[in-house]
C-alpha positions in Angstrom: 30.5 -77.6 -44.4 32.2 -76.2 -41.4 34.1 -72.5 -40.8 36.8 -73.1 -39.2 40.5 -70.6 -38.6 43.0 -70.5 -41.7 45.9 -72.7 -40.5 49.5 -71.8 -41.9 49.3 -75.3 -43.4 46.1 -73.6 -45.7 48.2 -70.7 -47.6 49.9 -72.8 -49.9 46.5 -74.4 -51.4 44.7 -70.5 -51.2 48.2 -69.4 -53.3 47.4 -72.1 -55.7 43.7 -71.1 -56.2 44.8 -67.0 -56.1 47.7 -67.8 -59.1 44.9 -69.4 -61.0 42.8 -65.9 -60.7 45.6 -63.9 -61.8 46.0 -62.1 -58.0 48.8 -60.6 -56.9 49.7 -62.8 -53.3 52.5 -63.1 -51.2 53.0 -65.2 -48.7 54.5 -63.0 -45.8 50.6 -61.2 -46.0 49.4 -64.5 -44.4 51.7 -65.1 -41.9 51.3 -61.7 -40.7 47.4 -61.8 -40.7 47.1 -65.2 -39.1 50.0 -63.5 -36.3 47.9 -60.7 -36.0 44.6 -61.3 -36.0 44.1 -64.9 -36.3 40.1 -65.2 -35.3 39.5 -63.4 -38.2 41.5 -65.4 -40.7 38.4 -68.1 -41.9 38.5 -71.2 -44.1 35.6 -73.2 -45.1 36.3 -77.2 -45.2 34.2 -79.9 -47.1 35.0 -83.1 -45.2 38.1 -81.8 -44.2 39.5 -80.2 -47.1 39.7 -76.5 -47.8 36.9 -74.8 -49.7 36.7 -71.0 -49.3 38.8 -68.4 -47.5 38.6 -65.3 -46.2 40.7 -63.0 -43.7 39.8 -60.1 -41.3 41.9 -57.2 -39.6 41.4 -54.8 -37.3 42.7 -51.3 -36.5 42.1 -49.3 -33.9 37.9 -48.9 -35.1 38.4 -50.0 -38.7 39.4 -53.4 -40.3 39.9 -55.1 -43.4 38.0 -57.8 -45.1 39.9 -59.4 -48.3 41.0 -62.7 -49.5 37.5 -63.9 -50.3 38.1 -67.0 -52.4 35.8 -69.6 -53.2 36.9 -72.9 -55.1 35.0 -72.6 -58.5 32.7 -75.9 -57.8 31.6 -74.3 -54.8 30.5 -71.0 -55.7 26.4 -69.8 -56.5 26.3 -72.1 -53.1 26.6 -69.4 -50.3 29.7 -70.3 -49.4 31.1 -66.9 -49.4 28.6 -65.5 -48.3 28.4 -67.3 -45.2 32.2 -66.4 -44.8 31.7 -63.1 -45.1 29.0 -62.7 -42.3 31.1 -64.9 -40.0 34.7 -62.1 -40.6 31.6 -59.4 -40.0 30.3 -60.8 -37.0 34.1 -61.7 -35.5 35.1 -57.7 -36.2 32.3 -56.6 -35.1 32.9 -58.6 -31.5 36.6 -56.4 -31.7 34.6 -53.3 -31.6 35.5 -52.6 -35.4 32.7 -49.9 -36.6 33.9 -49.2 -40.1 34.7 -52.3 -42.7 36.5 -51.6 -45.7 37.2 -53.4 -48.9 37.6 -53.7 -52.4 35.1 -55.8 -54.7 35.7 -56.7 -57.8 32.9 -55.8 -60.8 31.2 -59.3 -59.5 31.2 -59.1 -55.8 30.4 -55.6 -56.2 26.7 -56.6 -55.6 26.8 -59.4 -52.8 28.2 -56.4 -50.8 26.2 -54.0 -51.9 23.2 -56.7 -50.3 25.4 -56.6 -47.2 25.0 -52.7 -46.3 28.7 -51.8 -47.8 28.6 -48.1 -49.4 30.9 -47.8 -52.5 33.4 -44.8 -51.7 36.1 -44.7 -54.1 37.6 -46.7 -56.9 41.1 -47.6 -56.6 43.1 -48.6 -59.7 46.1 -50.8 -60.3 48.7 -48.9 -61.7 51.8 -51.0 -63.6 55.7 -49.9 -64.8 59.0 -51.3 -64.8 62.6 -50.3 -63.6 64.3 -48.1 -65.7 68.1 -45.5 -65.5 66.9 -43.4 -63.3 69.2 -40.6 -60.7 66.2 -40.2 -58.3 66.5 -37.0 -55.9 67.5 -37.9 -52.3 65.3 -38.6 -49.4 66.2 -39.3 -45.9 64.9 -41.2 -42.9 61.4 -40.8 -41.3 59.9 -41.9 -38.1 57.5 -44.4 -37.9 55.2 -42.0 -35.8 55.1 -39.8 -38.4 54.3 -42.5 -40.7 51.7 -43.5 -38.8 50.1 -39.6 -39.0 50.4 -39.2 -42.4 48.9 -42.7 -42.6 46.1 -41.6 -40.4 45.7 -38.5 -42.2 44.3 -40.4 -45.1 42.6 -43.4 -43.8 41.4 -41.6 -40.3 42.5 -44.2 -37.6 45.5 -45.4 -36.4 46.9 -48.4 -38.6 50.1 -49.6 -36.3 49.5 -53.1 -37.1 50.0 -52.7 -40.9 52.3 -50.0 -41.1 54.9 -51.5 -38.5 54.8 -54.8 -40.7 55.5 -53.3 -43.7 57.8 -50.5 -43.0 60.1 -53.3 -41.1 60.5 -55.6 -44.0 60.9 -53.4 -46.6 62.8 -50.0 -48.1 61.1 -47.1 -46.5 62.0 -43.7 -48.0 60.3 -40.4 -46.2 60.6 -36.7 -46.6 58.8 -34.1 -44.1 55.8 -34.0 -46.5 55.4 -37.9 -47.2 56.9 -41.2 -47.2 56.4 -44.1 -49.8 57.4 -47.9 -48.6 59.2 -50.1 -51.3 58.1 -53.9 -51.1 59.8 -56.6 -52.4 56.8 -59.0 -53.8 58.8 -62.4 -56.2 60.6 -60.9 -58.6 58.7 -57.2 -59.1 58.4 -54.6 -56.4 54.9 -53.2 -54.8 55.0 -49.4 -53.7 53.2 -48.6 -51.2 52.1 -47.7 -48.5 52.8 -44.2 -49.8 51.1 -41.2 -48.0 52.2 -37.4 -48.8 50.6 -33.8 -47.9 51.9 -32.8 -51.4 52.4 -33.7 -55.3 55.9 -32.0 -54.8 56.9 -34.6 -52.3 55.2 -37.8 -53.9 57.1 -37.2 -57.2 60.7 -36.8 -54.7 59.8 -40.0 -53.6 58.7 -41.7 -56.4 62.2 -40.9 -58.5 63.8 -42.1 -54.6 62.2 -45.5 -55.2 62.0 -45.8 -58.6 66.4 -45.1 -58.4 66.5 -48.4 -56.3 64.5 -50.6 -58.6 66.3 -53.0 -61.2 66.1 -51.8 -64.8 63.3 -53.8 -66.2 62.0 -55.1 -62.5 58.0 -54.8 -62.8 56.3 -52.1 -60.7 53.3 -52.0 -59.6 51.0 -50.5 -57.2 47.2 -49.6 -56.4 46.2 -46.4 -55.8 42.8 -44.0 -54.9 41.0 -42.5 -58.3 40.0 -39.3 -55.3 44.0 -38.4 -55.8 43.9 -37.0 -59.4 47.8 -35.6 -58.2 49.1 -39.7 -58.1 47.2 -40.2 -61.4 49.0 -37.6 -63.0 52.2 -38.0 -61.5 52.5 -41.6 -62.3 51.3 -40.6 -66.0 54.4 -38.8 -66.3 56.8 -41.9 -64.8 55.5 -44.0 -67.7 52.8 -46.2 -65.4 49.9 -47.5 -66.9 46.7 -48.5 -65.6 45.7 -52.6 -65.6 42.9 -52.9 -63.9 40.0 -51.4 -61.0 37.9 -52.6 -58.1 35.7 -50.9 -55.7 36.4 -49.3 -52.4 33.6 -49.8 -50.0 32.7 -49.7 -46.4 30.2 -50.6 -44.4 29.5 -49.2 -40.9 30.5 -45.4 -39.7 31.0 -43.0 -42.6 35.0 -43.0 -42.5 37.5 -39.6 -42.4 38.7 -40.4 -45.6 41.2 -38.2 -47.3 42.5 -39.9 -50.5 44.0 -37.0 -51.8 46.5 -38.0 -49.0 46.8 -41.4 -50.2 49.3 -42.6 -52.6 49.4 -45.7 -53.0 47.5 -49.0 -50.7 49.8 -51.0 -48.3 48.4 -54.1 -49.5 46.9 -54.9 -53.2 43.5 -54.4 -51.8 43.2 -57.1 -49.0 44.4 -55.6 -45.8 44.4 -51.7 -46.7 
């Protein structure tokens, strides 16, 4: 087997093998990770054809490991583990000193071998589009974006948030913003940071006004902000499933009680 850099030609087989898990994948997330950071975007080929992916991102002092697929013939082989040293070595080399990520109940313990420290757990949360007014919000710069950003996750994140915010519906207040994103048919929110609950439910009925009665929501959030919990309880969301938020490397400024909603479902923060 060799490692070699995820081609753009790779994401249409690694969207067929993330449908058959059930993961939530567009492909815009690849394009923008291969763009951005391509030495850290890693495929695995037996004689020539793709066998396990994983991509890397840096920024600022933190990264992003996610996308850690294996095809199910290979795996109990070392495979992905082999990927995952390789994206740990090539961030390292970047001068990343924190790693984050979120690990399933399974991969929970092939991380745990690697030195990564379980911080949070972050929860999918699901709804749909209904009738709703929603209260007005305005615009919002995206350097305050970036500080309220910063505020939660402790380092600078212009690489995500200047991807996200310019390809979707951004909706910001002086305490908070929250980032609409077109993903198929359904809508992700997030990323989605506020200083306040008052200000996160403004901007949840803001985005929730602009979504298509029946449209599916859905977005992932920290279990360390009880206030999105609750809030989210009250808009009629409903949780469908967890995974683990770990890091390995310096002990992060993290503030979830700042932090909404993810930008990503779980692979690039």
């Amino acid at each position: 087997m060799e490692i070699d850099r995820f081609k753009h030609y790779d994401v249409d087989f690694f969207l067929e093998l993330a449908t058959a898990e059930g993961w939530i994948c567009d492909r815009w997330e690849f394009d923008f990770l291969i763009n951005a950071f391509p030495e850290g975007c890693l495929v695995c080929r037996e004689s020539g054809r793709a066998a396990a992916f994983v991509t890397g991102i840096t920024y600022g002092k933190s990264g992003w490991i996610g996308n850690l697929l294996v095809r199910k013939d290979l795996r109990g082989k070392g495979t992905g583990s082999a990927l995952l040293k390789r994206v740990l070595a090539v961030l390292g080399t970047a001068g990343t000193e924190t790693v984050w990520l979120t690990a399933s109940e399974a991969g929970k313990s092939i991380y745990e071998k690697l030195g990564f420290t379980a911080v949070d757990v972050i929860k999918r949360w699901r709804g749909t589009g209904a009738d709703s007014n929603g209260a007005e919000a305005g615009a919002i710069s995206l350097v305050d974006i970036l500080a309220m950003d910063e505020a939660g996750w402790g380092d600078r994140r212009e690489a995500i948030i200047g991807a996200v915010t310019a390809r979707s519906t951004v909706f910001g207040l002086r305490d908070g913003f929250l980032v609409s994103q077109k993903c198929g048919i359904d809508v992700q929110l997030g990323p989605w940071g506020c200083r306040n609950g008052e200000a996160a439910g403004t901007l949840l009925d803001c985005a929730l006004a602009k979504v298509e009665v029946g449209a599916g929501i859905f977005l992932d959030v920290p279990v360390g902000n009880i206030a999105a919990a609750s809030l989210l309880r009250t808009r009629g969301f409903s949780i469908e499933g967890s995974a683990t938020l770990m890091y390995l490397g310096l002990a992060p400024a993290y503030h979830p009680e700042r932090i909404y909603a993810l930008a990503s479902m779980g692979s690039m923060g």
